[in-house]
C-alpha atoms as an extended CHARMM CRD file, in Angstrom:
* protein
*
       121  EXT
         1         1  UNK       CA              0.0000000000        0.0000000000        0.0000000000  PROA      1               0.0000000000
         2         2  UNK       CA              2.8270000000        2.0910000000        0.7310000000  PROA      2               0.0000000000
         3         3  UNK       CA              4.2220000000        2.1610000000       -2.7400000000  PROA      3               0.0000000000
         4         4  UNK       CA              0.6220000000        3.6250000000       -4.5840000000  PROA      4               0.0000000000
         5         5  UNK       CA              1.8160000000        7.0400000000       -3.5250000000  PROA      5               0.0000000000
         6         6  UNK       CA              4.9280000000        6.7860000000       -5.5360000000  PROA      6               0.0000000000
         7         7  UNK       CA              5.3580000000        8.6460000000       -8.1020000000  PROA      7               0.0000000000
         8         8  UNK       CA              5.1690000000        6.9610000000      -11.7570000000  PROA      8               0.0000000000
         9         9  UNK       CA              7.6170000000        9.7790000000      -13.5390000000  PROA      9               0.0000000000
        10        10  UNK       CA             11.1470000000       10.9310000000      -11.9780000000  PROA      10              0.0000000000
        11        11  UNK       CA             10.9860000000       14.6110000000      -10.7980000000  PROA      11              0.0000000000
        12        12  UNK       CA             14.6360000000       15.0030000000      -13.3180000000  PROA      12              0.0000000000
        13        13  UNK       CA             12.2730000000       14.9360000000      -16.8150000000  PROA      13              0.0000000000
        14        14  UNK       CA              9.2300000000       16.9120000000      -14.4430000000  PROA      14              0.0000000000
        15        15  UNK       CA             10.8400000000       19.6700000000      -13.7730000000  PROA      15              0.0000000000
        16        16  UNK       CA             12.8350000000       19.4890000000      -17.3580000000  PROA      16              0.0000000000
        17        17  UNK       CA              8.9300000000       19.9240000000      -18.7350000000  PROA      17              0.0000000000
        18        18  UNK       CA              8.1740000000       22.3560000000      -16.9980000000  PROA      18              0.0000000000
        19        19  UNK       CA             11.6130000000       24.3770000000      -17.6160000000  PROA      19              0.0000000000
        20        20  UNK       CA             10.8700000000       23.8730000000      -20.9030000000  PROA      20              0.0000000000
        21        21  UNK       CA              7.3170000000       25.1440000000      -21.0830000000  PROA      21              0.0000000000
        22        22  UNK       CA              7.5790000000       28.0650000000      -18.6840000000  PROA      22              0.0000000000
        23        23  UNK       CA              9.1790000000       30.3670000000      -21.2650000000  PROA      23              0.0000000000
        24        24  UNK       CA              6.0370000000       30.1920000000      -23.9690000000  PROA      24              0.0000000000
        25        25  UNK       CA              3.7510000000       29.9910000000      -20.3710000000  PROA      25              0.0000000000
        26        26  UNK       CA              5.2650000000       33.3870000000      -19.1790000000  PROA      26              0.0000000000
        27        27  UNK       CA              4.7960000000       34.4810000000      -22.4500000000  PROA      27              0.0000000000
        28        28  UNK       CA              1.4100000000       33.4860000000      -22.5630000000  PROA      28              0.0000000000
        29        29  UNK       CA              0.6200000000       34.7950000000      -18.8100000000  PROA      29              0.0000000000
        30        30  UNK       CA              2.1850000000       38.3120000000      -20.1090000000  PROA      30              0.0000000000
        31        31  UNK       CA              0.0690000000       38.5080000000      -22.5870000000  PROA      31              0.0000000000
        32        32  UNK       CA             -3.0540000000       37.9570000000      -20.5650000000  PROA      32              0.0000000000
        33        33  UNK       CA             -2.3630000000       40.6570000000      -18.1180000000  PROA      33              0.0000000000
        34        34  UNK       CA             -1.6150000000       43.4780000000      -20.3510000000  PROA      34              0.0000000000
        35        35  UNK       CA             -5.4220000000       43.9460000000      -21.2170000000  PROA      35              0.0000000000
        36        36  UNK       CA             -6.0290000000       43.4080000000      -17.6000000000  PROA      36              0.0000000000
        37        37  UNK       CA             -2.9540000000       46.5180000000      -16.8610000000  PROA      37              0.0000000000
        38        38  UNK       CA             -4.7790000000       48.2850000000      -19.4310000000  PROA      38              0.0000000000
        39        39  UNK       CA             -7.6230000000       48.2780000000      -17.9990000000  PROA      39              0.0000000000
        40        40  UNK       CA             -6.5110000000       48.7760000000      -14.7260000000  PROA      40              0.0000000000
        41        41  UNK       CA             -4.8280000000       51.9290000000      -15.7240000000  PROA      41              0.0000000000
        42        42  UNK       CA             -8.2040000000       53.4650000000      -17.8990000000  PROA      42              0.0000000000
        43        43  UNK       CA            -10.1130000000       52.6360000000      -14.4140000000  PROA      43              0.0000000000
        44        44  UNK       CA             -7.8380000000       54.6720000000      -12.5590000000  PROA      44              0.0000000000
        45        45  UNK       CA             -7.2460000000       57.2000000000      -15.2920000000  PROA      45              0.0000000000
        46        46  UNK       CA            -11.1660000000       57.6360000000      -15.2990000000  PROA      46              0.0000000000
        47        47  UNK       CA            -11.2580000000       57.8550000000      -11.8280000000  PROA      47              0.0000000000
        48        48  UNK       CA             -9.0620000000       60.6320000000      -11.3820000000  PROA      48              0.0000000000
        49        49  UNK       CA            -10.2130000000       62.4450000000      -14.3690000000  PROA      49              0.0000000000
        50        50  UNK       CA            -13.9000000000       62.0740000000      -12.3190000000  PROA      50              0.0000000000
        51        51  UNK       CA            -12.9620000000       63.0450000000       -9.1740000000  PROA      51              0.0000000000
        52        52  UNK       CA            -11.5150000000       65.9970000000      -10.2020000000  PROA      52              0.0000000000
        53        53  UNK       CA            -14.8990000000       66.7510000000      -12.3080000000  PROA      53              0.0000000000
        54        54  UNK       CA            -16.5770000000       66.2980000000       -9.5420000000  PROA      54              0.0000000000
        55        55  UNK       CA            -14.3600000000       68.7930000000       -7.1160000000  PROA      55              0.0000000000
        56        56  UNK       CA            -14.8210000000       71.1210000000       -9.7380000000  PROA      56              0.0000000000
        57        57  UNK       CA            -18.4880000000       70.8440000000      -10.2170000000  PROA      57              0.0000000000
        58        58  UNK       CA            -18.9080000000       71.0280000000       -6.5030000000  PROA      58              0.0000000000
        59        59  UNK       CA            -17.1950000000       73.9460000000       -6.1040000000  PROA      59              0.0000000000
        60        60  UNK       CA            -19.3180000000       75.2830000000       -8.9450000000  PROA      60              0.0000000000
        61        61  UNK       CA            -22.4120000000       73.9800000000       -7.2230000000  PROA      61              0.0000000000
        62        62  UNK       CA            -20.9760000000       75.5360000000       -3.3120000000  PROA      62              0.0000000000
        63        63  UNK       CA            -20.6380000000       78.9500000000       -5.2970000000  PROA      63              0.0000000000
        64        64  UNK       CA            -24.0810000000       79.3340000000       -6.6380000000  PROA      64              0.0000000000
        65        65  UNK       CA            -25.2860000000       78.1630000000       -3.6390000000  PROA      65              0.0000000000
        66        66  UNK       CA            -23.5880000000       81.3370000000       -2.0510000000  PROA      66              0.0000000000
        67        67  UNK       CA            -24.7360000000       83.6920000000       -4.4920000000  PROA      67              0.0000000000
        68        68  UNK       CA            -28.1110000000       82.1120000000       -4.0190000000  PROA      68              0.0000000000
        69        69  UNK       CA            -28.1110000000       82.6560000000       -0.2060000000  PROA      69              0.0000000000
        70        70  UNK       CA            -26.8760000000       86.2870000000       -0.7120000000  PROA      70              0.0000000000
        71        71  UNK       CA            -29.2870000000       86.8050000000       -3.2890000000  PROA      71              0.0000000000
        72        72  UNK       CA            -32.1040000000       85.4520000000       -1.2480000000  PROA      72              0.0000000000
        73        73  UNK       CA            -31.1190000000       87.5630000000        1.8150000000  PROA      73              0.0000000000
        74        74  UNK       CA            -31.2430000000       90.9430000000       -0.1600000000  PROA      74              0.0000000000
        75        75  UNK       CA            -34.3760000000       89.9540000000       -1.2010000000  PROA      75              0.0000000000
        76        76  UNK       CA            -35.9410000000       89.3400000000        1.9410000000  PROA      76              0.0000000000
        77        77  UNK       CA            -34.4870000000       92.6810000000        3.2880000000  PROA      77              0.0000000000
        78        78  UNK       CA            -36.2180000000       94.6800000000        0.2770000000  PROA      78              0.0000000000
        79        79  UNK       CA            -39.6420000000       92.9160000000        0.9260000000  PROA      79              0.0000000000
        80        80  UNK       CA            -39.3810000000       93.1260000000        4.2240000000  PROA      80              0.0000000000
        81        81  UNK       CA            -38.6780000000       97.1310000000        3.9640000000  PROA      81              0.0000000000
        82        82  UNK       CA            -41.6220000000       97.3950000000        0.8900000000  PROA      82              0.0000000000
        83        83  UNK       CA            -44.4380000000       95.1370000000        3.3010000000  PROA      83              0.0000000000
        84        84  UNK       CA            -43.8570000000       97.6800000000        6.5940000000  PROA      84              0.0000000000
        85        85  UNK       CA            -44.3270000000      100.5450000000        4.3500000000  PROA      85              0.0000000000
        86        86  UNK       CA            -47.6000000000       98.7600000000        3.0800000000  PROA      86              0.0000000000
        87        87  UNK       CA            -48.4980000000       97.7510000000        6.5850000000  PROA      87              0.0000000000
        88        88  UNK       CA            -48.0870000000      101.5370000000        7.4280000000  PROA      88              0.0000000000
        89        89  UNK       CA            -50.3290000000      103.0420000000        4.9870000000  PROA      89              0.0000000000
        90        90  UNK       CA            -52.8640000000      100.3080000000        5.2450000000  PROA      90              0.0000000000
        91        91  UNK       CA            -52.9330000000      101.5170000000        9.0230000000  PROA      91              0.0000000000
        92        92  UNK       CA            -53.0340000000      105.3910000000        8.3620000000  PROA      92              0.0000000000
        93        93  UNK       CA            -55.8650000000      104.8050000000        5.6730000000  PROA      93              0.0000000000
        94        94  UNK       CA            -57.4580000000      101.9470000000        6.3960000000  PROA      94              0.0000000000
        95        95  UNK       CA            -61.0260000000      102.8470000000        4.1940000000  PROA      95              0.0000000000
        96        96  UNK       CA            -59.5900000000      103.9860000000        1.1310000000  PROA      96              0.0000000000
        97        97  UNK       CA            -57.3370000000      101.2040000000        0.8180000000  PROA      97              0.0000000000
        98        98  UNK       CA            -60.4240000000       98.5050000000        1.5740000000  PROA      98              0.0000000000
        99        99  UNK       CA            -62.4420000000      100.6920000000       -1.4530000000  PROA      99              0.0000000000
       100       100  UNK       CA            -59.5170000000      100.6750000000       -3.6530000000  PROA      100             0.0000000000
       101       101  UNK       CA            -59.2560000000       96.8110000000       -3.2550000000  PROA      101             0.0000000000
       102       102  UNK       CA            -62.9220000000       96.3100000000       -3.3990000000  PROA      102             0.0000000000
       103       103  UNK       CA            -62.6580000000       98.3520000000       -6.7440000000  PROA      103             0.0000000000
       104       104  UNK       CA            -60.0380000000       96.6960000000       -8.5170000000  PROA      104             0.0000000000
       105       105  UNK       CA            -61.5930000000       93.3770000000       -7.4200000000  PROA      105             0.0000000000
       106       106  UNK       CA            -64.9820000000       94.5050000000       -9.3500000000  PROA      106             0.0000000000
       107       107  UNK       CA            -62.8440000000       95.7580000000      -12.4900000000  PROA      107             0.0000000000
       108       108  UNK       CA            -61.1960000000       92.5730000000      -12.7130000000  PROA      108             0.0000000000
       109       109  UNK       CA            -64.1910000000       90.1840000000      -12.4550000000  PROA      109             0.0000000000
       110       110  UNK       CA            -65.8890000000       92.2940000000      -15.0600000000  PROA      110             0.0000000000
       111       111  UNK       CA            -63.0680000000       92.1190000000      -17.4670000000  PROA      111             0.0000000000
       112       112  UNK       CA            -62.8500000000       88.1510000000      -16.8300000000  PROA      112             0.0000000000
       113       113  UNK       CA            -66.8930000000       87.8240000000      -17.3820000000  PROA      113             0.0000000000
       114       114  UNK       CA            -66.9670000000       89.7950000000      -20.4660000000  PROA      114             0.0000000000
       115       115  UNK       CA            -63.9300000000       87.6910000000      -21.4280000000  PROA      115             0.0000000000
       116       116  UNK       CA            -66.3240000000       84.4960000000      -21.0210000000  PROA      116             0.0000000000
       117       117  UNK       CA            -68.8190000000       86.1790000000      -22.3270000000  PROA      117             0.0000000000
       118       118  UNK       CA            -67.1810000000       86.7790000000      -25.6730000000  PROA      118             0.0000000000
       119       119  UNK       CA            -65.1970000000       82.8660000000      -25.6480000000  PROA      119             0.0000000000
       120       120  UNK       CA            -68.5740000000       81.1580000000      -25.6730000000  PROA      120             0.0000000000
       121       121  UNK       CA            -70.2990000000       82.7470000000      -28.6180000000  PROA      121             0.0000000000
């Protein structure tokens, strides 16, 4: 029983074999990993080319947002000055400004009724 784990070939002409087929195998290995390099080096390539897209579109993006903010704030400050002077002369004339709505409100539905008025015929 002891001698089925014996080998059947000498390891002299096993390791001549394989001597003699590394060189075309190495070749052959090569050869496989330069698409896989290639590859490798578009995926990182890409990467860097997208990460530096997206610094610079976020910076872009952080910029407008500023603008936006400031823009928004001056905004605010000019309605907020235009709705206390309305809320002041609502206050000082509190009648005329109730006829003047009441007014525009009539001259408005008028002008939408005769608009309907003339659509369906």
């Amino acid at each position: 029983m002891e001698n089925r784990r014996t080998t059947r070939y000498d390891t002299a002409s096993i390791n001549k074999r394989i001597t003699h087929m590394s060189y075309p195998m190495n070749e052959f290995i090569t050869d496989l990993k330069k698409p896989a390099q290639v590859a490798d080096e578009w995926i990182s390539s890409t990467a860097d080319t997208a990460k530096s897209a997206s610094h610079k579109a976020a910076r872009g993006i952080s910029s407008l947002l500023d603008r936006g903010k400031d823009i928004s704030e001056s905004i605010r400050k000019g309605v907020g000055k235009e709705a206390d002077v309305v809320n002041a002369v609502l206050h000082r004339n509190p009648y005329p400004t109730v006829l003047a709505a009441i007014g525009a409100g009539a001259l408005f539905g008028a002008l939408i009724a005769w608009r309907l008025n003339c659509t369906s015929k």
